[in-house]
Backbone as CSV, one residue per row, in Angstrom:
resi,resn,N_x,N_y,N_z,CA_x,CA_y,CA_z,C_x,C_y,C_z
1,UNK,0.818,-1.187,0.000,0.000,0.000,0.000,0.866,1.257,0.000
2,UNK,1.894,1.419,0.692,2.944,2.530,0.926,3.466,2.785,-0.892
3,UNK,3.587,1.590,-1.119,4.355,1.972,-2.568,3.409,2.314,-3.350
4,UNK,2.223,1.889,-3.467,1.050,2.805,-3.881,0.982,4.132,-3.830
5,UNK,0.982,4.320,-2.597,1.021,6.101,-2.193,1.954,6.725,-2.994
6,UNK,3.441,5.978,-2.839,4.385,6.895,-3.449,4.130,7.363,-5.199
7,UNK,3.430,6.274,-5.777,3.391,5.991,-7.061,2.263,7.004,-7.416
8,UNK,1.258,6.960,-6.769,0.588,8.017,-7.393,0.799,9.411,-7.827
9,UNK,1.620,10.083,-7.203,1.967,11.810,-7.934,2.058,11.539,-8.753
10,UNK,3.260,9.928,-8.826,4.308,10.472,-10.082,2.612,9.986,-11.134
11,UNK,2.232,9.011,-11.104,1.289,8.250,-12.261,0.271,9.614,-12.398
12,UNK,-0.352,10.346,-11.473,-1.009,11.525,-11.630,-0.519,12.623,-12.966
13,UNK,0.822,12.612,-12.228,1.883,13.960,-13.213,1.759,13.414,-14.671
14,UNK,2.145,11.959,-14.679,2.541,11.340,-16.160,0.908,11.941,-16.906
15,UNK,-0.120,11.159,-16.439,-1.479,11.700,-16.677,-1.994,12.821,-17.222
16,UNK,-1.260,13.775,-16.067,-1.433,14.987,-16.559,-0.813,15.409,-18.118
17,UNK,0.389,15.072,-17.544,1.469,15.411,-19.464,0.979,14.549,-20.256
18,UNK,0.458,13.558,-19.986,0.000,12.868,-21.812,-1.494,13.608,-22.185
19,UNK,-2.193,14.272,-21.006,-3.326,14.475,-21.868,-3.032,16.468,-22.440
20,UNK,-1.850,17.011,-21.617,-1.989,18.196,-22.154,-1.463,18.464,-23.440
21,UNK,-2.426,19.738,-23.999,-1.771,19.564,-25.113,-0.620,20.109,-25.380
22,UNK,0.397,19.603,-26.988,1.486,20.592,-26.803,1.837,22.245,-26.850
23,UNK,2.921,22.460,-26.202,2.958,24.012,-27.060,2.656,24.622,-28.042
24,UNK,2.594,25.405,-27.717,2.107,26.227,-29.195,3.312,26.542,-29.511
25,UNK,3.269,26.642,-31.164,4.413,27.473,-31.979,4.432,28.892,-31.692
26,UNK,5.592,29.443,-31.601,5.632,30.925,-31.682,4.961,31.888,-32.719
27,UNK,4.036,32.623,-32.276,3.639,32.998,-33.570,4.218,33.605,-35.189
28,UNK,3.925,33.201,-35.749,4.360,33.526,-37.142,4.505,35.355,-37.354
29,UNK,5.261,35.920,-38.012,5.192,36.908,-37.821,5.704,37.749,-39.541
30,UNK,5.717,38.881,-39.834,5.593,39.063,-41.133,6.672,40.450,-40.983
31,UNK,8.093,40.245,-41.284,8.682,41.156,-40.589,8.686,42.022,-41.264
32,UNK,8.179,42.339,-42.677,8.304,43.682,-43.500,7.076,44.353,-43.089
33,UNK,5.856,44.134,-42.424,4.900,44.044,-41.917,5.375,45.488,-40.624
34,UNK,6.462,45.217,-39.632,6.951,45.435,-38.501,7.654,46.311,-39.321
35,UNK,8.563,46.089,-39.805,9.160,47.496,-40.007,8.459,48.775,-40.685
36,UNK,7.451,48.369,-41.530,6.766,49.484,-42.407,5.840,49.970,-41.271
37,UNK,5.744,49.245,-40.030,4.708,49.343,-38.997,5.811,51.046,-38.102
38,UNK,7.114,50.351,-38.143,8.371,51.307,-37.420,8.528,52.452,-38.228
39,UNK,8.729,52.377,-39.147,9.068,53.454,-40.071,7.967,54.386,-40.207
40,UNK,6.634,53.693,-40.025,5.470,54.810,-40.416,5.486,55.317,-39.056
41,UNK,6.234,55.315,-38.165,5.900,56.030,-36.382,7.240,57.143,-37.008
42,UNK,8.456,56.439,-37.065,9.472,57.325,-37.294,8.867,58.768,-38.100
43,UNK,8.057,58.072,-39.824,7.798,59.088,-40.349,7.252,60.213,-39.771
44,UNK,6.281,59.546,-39.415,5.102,60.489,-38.315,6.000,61.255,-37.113
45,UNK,6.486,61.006,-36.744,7.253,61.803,-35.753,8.196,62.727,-36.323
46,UNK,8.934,62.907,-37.534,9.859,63.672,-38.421,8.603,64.665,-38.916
47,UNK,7.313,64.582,-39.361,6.344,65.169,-39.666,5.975,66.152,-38.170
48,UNK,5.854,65.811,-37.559,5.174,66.528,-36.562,6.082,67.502,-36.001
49,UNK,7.353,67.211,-35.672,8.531,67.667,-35.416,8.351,68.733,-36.226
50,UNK,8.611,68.771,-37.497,8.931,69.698,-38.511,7.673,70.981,-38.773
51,UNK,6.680,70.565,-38.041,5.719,71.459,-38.446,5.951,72.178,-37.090
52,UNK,6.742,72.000,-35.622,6.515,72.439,-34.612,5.854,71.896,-33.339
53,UNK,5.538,70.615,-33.684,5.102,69.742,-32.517,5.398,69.138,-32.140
54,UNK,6.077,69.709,-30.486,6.249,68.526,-29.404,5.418,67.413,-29.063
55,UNK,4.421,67.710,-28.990,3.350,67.076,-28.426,2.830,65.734,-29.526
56,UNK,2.785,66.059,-31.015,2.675,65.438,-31.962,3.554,64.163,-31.897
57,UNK,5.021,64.839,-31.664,6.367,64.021,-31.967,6.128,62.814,-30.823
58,UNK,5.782,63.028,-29.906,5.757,62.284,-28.634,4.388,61.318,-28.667
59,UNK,3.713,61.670,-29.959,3.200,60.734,-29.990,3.468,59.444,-30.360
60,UNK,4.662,58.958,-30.863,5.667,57.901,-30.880,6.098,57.517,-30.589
61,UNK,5.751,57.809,-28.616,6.264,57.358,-27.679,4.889,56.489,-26.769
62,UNK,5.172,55.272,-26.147,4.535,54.835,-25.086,3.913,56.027,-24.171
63,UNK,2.298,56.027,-23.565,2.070,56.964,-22.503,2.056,55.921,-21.562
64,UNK,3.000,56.011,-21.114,3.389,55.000,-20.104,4.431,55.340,-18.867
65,UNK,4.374,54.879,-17.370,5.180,55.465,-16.928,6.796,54.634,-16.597
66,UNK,6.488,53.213,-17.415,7.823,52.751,-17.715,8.541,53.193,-18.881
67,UNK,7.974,54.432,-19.676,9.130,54.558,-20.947,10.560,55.000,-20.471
68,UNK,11.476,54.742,-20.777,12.889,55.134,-20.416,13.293,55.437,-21.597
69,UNK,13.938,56.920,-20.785,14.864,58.059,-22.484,15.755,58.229,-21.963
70,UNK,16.833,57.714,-22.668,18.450,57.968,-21.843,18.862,58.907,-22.738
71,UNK,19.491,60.404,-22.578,20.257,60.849,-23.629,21.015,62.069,-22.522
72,UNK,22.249,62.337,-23.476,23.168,63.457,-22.836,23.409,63.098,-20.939
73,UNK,23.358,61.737,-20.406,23.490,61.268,-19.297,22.238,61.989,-18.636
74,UNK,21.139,61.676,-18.825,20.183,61.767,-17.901,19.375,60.720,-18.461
75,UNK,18.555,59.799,-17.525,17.772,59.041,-17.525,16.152,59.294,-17.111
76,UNK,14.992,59.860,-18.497,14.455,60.069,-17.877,13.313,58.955,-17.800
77,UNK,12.072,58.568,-16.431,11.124,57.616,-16.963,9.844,57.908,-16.713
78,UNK,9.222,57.630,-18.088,7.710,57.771,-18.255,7.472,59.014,-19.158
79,UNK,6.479,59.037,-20.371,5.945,59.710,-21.141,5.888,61.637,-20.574
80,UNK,5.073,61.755,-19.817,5.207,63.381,-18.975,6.410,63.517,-18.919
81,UNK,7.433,62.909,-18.219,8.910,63.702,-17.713,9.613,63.972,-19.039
82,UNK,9.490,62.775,-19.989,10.320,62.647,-21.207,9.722,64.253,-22.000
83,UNK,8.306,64.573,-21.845,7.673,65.716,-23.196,7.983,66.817,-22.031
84,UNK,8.064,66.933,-20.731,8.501,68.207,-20.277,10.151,68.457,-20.624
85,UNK,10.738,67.162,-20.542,11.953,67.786,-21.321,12.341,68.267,-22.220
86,UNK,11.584,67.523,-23.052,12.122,68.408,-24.713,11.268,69.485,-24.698
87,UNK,9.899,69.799,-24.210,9.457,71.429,-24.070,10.144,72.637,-23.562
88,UNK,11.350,71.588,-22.547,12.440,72.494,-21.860,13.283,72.900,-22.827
89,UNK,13.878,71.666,-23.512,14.798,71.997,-24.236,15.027,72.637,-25.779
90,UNK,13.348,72.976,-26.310,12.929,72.871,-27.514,11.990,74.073,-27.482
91,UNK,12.256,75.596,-26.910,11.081,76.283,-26.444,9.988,76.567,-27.345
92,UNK,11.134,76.515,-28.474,10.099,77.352,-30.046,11.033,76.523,-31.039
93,UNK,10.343,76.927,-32.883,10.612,76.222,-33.961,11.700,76.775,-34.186
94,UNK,12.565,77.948,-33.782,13.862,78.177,-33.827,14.701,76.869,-33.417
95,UNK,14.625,76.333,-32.195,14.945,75.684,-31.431,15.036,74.379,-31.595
96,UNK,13.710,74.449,-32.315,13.782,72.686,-32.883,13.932,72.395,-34.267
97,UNK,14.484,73.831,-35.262,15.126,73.063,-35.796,14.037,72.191,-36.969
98,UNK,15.093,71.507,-38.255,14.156,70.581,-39.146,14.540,69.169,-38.573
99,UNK,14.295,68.178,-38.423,14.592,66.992,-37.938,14.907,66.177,-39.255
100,UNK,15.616,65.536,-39.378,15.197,64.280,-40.474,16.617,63.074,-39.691
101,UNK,15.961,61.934,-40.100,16.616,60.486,-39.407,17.170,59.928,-40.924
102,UNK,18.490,59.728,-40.451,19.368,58.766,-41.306,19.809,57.539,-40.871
103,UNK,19.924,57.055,-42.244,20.797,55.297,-41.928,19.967,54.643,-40.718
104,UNK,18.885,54.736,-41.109,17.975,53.735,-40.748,17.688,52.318,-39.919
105,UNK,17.968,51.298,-39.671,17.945,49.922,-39.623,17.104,49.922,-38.453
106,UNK,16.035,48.938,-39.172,15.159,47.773,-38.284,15.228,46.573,-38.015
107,UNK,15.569,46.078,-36.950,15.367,44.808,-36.823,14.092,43.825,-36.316
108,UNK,13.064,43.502,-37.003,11.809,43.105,-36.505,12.428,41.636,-35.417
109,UNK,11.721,42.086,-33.915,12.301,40.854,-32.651,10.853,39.215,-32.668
110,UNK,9.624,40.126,-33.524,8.402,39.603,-32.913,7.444,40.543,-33.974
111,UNK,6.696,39.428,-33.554,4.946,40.368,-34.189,4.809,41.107,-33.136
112,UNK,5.551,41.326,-32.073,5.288,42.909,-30.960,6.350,43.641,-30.637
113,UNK,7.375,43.508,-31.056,8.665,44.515,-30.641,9.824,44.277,-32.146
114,UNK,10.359,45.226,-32.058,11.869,45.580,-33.084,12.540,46.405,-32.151
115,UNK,13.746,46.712,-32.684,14.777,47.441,-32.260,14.797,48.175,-33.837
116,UNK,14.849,49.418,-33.484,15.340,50.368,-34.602,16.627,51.468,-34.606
117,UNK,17.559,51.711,-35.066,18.698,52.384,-35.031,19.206,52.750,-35.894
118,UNK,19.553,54.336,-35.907,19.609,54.948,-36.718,20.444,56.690,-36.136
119,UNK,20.436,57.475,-37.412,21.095,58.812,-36.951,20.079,59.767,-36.972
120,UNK,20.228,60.887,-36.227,19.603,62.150,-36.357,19.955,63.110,-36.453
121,UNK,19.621,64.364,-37.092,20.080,65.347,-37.292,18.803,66.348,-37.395
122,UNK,19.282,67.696,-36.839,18.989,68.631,-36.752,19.492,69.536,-37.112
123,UNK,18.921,70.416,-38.359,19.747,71.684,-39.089,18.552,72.877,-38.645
124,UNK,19.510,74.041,-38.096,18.795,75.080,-37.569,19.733,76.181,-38.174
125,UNK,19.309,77.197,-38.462,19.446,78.542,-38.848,20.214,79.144,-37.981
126,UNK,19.667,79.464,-36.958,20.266,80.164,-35.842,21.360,79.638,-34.984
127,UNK,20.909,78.635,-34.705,21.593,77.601,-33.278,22.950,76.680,-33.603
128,UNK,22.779,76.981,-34.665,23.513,75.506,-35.665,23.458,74.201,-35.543
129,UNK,23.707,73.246,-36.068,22.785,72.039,-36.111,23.728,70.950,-35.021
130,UNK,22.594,70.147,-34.812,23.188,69.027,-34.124,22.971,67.318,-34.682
131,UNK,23.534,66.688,-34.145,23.034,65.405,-34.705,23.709,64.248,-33.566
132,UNK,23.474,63.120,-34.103,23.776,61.852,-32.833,23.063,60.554,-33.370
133,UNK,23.033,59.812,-32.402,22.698,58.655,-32.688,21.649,57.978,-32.005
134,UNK,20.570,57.360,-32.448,19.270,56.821,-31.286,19.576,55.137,-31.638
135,UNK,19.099,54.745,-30.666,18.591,53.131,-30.909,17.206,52.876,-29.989
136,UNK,16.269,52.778,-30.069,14.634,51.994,-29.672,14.516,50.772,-29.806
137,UNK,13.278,50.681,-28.472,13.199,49.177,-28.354,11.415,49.886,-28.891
138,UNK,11.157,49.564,-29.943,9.589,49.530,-30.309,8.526,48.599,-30.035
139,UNK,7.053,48.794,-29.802,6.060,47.718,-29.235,5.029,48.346,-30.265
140,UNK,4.685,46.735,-30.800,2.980,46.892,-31.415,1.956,46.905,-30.063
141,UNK,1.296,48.159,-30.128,0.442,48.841,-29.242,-1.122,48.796,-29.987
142,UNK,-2.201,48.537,-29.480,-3.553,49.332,-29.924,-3.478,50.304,-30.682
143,UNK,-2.327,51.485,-29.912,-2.271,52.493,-30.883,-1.221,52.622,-32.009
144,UNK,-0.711,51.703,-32.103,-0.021,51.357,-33.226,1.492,51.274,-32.742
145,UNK,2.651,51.364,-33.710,4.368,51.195,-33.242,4.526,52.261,-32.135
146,UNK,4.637,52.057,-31.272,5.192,53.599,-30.115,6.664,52.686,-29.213
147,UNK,7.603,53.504,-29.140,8.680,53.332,-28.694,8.149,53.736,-27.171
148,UNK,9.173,51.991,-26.807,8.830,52.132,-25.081,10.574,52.379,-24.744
149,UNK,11.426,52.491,-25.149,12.662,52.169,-24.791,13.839,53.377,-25.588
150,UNK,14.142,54.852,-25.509,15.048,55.532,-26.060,16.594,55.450,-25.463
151,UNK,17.570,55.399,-26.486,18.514,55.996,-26.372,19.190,56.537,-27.156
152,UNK,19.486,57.654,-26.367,20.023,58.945,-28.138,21.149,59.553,-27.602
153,UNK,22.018,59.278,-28.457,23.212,60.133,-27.951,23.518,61.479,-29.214
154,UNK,24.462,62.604,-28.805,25.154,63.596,-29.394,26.326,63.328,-29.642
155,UNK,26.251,63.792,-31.143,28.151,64.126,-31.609,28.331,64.899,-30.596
């Protein structure tokens, strides 16, 4: 009877694993799909930028209060802290300048995230221009590609 007792978990467990079913495959995913998904946020954000909107541009960001923006050694986190900064740093369209992103590259991770990396530049009249380098961790959202993850550095 004792060896009975012992035998049952295990004969239970076996039970269990032959009737569950197997894993699922990872889902299939369509990576030109993901990047044209990345690139149309990028676009959209070079658009909004250029007409004068902070608020626009940031719409390419997670409203979330885990987004993390690392740039010029400050770490900032969550959507509000990240758009009061660049309102700080960006007072008017003098300031901000035309935006446009070079040298590009997407890497689709998933039918819900890529990494995108690439250059930026800013040519201004007054201020003279700047430029640097970003890399994002991007998420398919409800509201479409929004970067949960910045880092941008300066020449």
């Amino acid at each position: 009877m004792r060896q009975f007792l012992f035998a049952l978990p295990a004969l239970l467990l076996l039970g269990a694993c032959a009737t569950a079913p197997p894993p699922a495959a990872p889902p299939a995913f369509d990576a030109e799909d993901v990047r044209e998904g990345v690139l149309a946020t990028l676009d959209a954000q070079v658009e909004a930028w250029n007409e004068g909107s902070i608020r626009g541009f940031m719409e390419g960001y997670a409203r979330t209060d885990t987004l993390v923006f690392l740039s010029g050694g400050n770490i900032r986190r969550g959507w509000q802290e990240s758009y009061y900064a660049y309102v700080r740093g960006y007072p008017d369209t003098d300031a901000m300048g035309t935006l446009s992103f070079e040298e590009i590259e997407i890497r689709p991770l998933s039918s819900l995230h890529a990494l995108a990396f690439g250059r930026w530049r800013l040519t201004r009249e007054s201020a003279g221009g700047a430029a640097g380098w970003f890399s994002l961790l991007v998420q398919r959202t409800p509201d479409g590609w929004l970067v949960v993850h910045d880092h941008t550095s300066s020449d």
